[in-house]
MDAnalysis code that builds the backbone (N, CA, C; Angstrom):
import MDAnalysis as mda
import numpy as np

u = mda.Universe.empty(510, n_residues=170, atom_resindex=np.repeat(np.arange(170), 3), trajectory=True)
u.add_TopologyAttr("name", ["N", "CA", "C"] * 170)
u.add_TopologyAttr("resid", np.arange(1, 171))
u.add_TopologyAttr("resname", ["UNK", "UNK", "UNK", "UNK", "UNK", "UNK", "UNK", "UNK", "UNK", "UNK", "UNK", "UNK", "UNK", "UNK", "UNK", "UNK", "UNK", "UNK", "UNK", "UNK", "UNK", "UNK", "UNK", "UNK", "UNK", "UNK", "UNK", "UNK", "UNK", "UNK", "UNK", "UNK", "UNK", "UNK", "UNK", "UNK", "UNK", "UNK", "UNK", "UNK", "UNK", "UNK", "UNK", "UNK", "UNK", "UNK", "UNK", "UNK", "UNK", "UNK", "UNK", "UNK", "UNK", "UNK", "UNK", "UNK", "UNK", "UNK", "UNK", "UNK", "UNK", "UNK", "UNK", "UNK", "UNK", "UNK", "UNK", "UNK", "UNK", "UNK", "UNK", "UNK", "UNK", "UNK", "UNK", "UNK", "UNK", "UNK", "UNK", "UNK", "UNK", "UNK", "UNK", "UNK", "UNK", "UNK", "UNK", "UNK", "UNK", "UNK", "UNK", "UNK", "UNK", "UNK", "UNK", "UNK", "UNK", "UNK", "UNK", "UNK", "UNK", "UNK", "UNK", "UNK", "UNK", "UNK", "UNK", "UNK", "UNK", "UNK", "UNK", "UNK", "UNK", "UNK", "UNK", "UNK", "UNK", "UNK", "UNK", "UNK", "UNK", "UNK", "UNK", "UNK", "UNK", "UNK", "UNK", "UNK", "UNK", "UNK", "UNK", "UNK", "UNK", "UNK", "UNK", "UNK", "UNK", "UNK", "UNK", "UNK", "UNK", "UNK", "UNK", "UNK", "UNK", "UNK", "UNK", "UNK", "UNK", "UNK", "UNK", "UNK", "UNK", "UNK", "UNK", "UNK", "UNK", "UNK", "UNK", "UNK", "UNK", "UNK", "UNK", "UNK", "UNK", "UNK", "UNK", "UNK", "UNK", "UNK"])
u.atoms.positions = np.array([
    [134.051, 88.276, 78.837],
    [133.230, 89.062, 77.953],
    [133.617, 90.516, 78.147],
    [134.293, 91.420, 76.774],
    [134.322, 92.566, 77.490],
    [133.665, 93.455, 76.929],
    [133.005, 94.566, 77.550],
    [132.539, 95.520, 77.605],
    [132.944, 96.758, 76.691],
    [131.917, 97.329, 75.877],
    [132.366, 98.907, 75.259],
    [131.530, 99.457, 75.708],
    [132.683, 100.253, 76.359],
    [131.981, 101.716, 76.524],
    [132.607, 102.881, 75.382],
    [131.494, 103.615, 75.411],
    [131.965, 105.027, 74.442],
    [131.759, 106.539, 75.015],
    [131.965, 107.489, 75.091],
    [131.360, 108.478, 75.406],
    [130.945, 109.145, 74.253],
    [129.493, 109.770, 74.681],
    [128.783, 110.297, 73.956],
    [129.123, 111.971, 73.683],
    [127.933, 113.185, 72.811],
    [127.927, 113.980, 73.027],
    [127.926, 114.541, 74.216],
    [126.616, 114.339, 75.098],
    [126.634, 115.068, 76.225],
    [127.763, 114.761, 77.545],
    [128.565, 114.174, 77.189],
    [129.798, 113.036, 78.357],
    [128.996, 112.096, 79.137],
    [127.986, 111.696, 78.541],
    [127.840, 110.255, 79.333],
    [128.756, 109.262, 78.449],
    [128.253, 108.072, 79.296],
    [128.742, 107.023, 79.195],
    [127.718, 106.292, 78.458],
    [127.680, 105.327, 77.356],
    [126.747, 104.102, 77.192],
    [127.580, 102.314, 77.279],
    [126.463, 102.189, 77.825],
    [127.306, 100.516, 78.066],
    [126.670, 99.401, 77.127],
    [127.019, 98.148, 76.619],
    [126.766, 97.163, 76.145],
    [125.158, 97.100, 75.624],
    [124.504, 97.565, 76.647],
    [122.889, 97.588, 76.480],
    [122.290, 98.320, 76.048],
    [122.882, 99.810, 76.111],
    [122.742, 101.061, 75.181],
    [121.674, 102.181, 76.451],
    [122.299, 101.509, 77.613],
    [121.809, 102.236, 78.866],
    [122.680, 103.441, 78.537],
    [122.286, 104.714, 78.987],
    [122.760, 105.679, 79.754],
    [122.940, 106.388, 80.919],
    [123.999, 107.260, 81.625],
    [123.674, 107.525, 82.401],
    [123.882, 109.297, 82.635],
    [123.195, 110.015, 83.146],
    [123.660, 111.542, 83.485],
    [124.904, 111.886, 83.811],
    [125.010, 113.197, 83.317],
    [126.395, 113.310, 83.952],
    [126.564, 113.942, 85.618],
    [127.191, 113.715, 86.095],
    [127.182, 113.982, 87.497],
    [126.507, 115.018, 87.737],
    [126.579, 116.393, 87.251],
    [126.158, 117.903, 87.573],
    [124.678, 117.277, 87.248],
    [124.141, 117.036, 86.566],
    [122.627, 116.258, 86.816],
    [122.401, 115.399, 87.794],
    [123.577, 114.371, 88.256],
    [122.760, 113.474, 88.803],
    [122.725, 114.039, 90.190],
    [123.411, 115.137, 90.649],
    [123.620, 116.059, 92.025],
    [122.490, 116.578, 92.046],
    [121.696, 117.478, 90.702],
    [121.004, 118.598, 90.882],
    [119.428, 117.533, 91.085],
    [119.372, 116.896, 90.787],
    [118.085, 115.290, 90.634],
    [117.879, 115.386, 92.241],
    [119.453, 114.802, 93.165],
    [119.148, 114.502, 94.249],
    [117.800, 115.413, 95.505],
    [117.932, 116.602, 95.419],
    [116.864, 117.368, 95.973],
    [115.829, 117.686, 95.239],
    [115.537, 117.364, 93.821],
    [113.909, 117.073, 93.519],
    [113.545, 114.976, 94.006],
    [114.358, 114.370, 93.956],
    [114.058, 113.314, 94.401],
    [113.562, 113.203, 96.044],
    [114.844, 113.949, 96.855],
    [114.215, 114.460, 98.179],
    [113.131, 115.140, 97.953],
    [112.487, 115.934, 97.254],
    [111.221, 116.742, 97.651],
    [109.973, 115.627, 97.028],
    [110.674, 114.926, 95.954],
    [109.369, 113.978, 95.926],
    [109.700, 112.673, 96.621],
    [110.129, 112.794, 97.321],
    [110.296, 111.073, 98.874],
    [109.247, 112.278, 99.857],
    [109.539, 113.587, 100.235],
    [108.829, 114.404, 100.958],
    [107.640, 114.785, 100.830],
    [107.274, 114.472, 99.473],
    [106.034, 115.043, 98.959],
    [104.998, 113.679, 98.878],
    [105.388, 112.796, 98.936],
    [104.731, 111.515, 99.129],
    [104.457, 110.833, 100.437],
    [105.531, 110.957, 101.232],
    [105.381, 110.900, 102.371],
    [104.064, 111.885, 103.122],
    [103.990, 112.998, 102.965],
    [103.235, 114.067, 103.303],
    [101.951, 113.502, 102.813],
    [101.793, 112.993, 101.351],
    [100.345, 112.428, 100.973],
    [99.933, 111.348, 101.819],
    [100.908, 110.244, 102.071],
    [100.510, 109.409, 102.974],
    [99.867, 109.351, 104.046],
    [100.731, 111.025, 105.015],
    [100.069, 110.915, 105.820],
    [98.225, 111.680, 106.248],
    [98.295, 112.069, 104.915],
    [97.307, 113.048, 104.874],
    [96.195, 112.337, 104.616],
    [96.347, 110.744, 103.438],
    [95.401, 109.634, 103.155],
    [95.187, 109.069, 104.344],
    [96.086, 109.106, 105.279],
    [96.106, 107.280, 106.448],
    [95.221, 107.929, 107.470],
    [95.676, 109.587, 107.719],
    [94.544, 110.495, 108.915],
    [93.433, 110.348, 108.421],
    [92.988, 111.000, 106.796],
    [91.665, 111.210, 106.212],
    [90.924, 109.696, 106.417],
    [91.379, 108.400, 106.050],
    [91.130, 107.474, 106.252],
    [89.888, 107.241, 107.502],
    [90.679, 107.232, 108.945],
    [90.170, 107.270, 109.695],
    [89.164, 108.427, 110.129],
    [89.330, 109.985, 110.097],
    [88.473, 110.968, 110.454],
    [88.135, 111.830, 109.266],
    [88.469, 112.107, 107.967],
    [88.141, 112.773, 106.921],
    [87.296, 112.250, 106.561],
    [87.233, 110.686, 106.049],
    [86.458, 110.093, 105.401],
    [84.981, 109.729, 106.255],
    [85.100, 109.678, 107.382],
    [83.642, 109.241, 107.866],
    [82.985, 110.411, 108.129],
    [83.873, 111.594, 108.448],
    [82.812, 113.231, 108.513],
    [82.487, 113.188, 107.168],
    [82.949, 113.443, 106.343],
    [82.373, 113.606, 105.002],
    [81.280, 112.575, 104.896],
    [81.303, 111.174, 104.762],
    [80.595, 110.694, 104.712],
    [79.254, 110.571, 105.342],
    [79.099, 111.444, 107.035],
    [78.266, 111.805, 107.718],
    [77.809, 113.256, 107.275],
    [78.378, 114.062, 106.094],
    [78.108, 114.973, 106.470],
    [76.842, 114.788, 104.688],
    [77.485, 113.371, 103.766],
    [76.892, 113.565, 102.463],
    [75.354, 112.704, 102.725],
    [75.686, 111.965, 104.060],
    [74.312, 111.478, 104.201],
    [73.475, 112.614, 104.949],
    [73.637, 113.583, 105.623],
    [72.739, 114.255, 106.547],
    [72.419, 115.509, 105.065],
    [73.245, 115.021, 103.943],
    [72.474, 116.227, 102.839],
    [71.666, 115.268, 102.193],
    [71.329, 113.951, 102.290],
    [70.789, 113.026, 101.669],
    [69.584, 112.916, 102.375],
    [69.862, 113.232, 103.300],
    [68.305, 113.349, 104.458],
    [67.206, 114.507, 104.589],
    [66.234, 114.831, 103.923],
    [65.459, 115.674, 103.915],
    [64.793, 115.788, 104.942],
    [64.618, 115.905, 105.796],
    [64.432, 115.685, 107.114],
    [64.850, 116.031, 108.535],
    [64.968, 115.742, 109.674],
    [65.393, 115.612, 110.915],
    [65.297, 114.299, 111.488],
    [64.666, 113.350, 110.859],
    [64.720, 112.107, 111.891],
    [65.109, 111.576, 110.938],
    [65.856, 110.064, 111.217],
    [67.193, 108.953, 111.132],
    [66.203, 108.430, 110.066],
    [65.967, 108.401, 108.725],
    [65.885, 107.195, 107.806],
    [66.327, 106.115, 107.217],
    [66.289, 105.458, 106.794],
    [67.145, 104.337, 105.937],
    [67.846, 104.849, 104.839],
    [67.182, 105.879, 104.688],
    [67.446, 105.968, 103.007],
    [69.059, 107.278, 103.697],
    [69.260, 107.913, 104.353],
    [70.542, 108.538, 105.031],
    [71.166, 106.984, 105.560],
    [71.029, 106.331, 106.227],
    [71.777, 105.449, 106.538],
    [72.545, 104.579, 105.591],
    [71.832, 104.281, 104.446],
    [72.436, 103.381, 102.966],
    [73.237, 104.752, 102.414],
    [72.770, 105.859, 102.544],
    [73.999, 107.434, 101.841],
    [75.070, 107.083, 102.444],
    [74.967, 106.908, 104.113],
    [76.519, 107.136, 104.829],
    [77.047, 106.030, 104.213],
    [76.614, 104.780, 104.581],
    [77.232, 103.411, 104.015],
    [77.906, 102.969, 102.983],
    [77.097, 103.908, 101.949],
    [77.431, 103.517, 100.607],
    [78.971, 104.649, 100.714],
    [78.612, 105.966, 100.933],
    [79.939, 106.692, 100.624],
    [81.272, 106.618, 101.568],
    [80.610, 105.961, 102.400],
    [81.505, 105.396, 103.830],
    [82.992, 104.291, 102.476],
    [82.190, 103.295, 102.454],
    [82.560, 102.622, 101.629],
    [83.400, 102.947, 100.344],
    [82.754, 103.842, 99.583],
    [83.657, 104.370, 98.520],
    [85.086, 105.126, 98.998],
    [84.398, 105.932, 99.950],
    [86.060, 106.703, 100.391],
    [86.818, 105.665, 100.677],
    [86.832, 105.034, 101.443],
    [87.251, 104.294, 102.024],
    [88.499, 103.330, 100.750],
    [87.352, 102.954, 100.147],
    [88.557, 102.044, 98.799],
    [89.434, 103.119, 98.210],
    [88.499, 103.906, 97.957],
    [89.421, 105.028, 96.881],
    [90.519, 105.541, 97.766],
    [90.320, 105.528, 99.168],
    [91.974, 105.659, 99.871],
    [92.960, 105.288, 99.965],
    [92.223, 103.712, 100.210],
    [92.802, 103.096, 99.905],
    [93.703, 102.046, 98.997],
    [92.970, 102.631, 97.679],
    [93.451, 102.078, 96.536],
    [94.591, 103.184, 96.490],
    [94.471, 104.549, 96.331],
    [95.444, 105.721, 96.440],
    [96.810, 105.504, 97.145],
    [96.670, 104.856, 98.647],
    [97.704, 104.803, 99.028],
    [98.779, 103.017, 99.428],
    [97.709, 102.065, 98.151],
    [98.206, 101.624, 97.201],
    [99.180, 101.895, 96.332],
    [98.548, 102.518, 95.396],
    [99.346, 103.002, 94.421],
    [100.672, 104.393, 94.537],
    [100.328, 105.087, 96.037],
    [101.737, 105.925, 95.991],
    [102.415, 104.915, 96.979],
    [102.216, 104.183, 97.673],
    [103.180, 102.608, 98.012],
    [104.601, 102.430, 97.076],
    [103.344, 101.884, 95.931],
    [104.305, 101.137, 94.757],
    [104.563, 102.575, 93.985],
    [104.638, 103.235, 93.982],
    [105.545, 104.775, 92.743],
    [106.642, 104.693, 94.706],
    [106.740, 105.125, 95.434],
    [107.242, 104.994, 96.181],
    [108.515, 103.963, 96.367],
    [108.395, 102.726, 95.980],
    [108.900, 101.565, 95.989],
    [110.219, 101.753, 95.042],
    [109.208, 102.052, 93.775],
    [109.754, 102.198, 92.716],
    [111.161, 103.677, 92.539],
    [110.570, 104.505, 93.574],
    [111.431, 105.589, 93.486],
    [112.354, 105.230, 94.189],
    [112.491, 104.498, 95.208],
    [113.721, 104.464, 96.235],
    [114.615, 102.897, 96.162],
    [114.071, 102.396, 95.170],
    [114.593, 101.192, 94.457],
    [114.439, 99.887, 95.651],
    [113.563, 100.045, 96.466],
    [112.930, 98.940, 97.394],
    [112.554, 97.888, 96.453],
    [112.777, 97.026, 96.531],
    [111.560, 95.414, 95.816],
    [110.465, 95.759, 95.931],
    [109.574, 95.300, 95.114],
    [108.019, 95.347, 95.689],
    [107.743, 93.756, 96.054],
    [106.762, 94.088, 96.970],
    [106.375, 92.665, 97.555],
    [105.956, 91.848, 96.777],
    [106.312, 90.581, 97.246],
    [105.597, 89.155, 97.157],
    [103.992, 89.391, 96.572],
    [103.981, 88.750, 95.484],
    [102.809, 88.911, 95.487],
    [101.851, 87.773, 95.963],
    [102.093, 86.882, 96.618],
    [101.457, 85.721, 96.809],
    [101.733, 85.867, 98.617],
    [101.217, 85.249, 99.928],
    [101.263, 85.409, 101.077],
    [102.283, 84.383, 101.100],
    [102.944, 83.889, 102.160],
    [103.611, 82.987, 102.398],
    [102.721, 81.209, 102.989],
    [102.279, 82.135, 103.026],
    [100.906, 80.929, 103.902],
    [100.028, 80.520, 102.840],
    [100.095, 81.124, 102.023],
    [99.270, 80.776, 101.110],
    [99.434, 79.956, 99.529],
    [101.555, 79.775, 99.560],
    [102.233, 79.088, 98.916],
    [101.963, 78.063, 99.108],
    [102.089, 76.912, 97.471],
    [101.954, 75.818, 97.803],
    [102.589, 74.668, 98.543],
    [102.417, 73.595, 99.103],
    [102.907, 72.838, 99.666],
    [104.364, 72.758, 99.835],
    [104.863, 72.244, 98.328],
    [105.979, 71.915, 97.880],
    [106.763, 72.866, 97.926],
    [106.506, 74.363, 97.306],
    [107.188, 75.398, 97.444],
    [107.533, 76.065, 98.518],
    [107.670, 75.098, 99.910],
    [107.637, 75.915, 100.797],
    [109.345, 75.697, 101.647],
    [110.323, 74.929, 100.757],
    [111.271, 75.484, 100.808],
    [112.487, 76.077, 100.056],
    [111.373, 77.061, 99.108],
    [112.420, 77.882, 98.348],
    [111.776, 79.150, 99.488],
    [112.821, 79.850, 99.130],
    [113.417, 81.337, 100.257],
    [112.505, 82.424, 99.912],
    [112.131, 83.306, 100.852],
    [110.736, 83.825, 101.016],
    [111.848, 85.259, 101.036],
    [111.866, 86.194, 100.192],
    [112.407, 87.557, 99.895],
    [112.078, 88.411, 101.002],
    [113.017, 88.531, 101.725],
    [112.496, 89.367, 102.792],
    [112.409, 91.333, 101.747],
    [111.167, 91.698, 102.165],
    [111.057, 93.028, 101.846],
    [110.923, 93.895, 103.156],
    [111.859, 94.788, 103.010],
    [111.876, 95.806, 104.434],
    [110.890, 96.354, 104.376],
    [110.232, 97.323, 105.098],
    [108.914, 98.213, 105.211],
    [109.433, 99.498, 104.378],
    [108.991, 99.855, 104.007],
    [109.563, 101.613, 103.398],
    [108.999, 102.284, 104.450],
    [109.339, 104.013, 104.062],
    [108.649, 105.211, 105.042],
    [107.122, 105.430, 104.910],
    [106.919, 104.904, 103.833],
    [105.463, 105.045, 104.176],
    [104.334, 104.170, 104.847],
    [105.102, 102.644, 104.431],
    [104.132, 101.961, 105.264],
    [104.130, 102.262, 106.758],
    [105.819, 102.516, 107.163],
    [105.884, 103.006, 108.708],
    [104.996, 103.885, 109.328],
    [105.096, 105.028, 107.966],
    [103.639, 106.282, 108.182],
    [102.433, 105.788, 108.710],
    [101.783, 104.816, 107.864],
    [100.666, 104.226, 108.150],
    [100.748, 103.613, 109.197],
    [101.069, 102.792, 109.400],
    [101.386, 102.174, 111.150],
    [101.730, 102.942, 111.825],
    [101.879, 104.290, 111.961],
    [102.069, 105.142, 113.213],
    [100.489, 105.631, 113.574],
    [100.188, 106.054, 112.435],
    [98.723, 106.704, 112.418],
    [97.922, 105.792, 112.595],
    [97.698, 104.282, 112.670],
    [96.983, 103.299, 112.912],
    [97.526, 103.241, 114.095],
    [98.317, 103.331, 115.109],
    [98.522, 103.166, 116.474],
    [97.929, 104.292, 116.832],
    [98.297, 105.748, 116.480],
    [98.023, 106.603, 116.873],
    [95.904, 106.583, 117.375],
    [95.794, 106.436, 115.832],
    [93.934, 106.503, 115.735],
    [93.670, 105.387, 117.260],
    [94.292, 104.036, 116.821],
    [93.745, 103.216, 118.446],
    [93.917, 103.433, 119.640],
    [95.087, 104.167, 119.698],
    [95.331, 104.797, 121.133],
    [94.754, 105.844, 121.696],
    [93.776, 106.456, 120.722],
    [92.590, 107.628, 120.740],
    [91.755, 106.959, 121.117],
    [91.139, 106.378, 120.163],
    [90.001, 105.864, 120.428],
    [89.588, 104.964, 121.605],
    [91.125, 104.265, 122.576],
    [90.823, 103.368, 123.436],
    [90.554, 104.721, 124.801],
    [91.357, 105.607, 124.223],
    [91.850, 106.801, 125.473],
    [90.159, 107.160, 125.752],
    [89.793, 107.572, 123.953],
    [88.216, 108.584, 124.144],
    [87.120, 107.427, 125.348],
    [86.829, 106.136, 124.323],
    [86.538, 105.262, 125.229],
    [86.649, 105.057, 126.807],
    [87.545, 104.878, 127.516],
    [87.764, 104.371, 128.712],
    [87.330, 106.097, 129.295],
    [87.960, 106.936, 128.988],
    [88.189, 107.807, 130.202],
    [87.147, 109.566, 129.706],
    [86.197, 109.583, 128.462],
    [85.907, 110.745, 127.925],
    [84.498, 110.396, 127.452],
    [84.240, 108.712, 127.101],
    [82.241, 108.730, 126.335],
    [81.593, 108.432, 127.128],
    [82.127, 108.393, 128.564],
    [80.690, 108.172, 129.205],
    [79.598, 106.826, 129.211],
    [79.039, 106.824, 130.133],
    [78.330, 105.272, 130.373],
    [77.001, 105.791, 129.420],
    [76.842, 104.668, 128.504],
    [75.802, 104.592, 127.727],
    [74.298, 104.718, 128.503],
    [74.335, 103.773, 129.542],
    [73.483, 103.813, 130.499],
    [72.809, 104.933, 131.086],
    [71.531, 104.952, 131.361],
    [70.937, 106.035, 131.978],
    [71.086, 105.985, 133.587],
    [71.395, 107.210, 133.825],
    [71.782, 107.928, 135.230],
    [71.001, 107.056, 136.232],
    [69.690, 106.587, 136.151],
    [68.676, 106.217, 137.340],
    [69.080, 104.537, 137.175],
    [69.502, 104.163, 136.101],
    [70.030, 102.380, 136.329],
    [70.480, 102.259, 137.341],
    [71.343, 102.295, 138.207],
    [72.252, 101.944, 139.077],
    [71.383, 102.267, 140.411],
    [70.187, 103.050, 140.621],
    [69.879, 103.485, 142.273],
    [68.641, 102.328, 141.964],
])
């Protein structure tokens, strides 16, 4: 089967499908806005995966203690934190969802499986399971999820102190 190509006005090329492509002096000058947006996403990531863990629950402590008219602990502040606890929480995570997959899409990664492997049916379980590498951002997130547990085990063991009152023990 063979192929026409033609060149166009601007000196690209079009092929069979009526694809185009840039001409080099574009596709050079692309490469460092593509680097600044792999950089600029990355940077959101990590700014969602921190907020995640400590942005989102101060805020959320801070929209229930405006929900509280008061000084002492009600229900009605406790269902505020909960409820907005909760919302941040998706909306973060739906966010860093979706710069995942624009992510994926920019650096020409596969996007995942959409089905688990474990969760394929019977029969289908020996056709070949697509291995997908991790990109930079999920790595992001798994640093900052080690990071947050290795805090929190550190604050724990050696910085909160025995819950217990001082006179238990004599």
């Amino acid at each position: 089967m063979a192929e026409s190509l033609s060149q166009t006005a601007a000196g690209t090329r079009t092929a069979r499908s009526g694809e185009t492509r840039a001409p080099a002096g574009e596709q050079l000058a692309a490469v460092p806005f593509l680097r600044l947006k792999r950089t600029l996403m990355a940077a959101a990531t990590a700014f969602l995966s921190i907020n995640l863990w400590t942005g989102s629950p101060l805020l959320a402590l801070w929209v229930g203690s405006e929900a509280a008219h008061q000084q002492e602990l009600s229900m009605m502040a406790v269902f505020v934190v909960v409820l907005a606890l909760a919302a941040l929480t998706v909306a973060i995570s739906v966010s860093l969802l979706w710069l995942e997959g624009r992510y994926r899409l920019l650096v020409g990664h596969p996007l995942r499986e959409g089905r688990l492997t474990w969760l394929r049916a019977f029969n289908a379980q020996a056709e070949p399971v697509r291995h997908v590498p991790m990109s930079l951002l999920e790595h992001i997130v798994t640093v900052v999820v080690y990071i947050a547990v290795i805090a929190l085990v550190v604050w724990f063991l050696f910085f909160a102190g025995s819950p217990l009152p001082s006179s238990y023990g004599a």
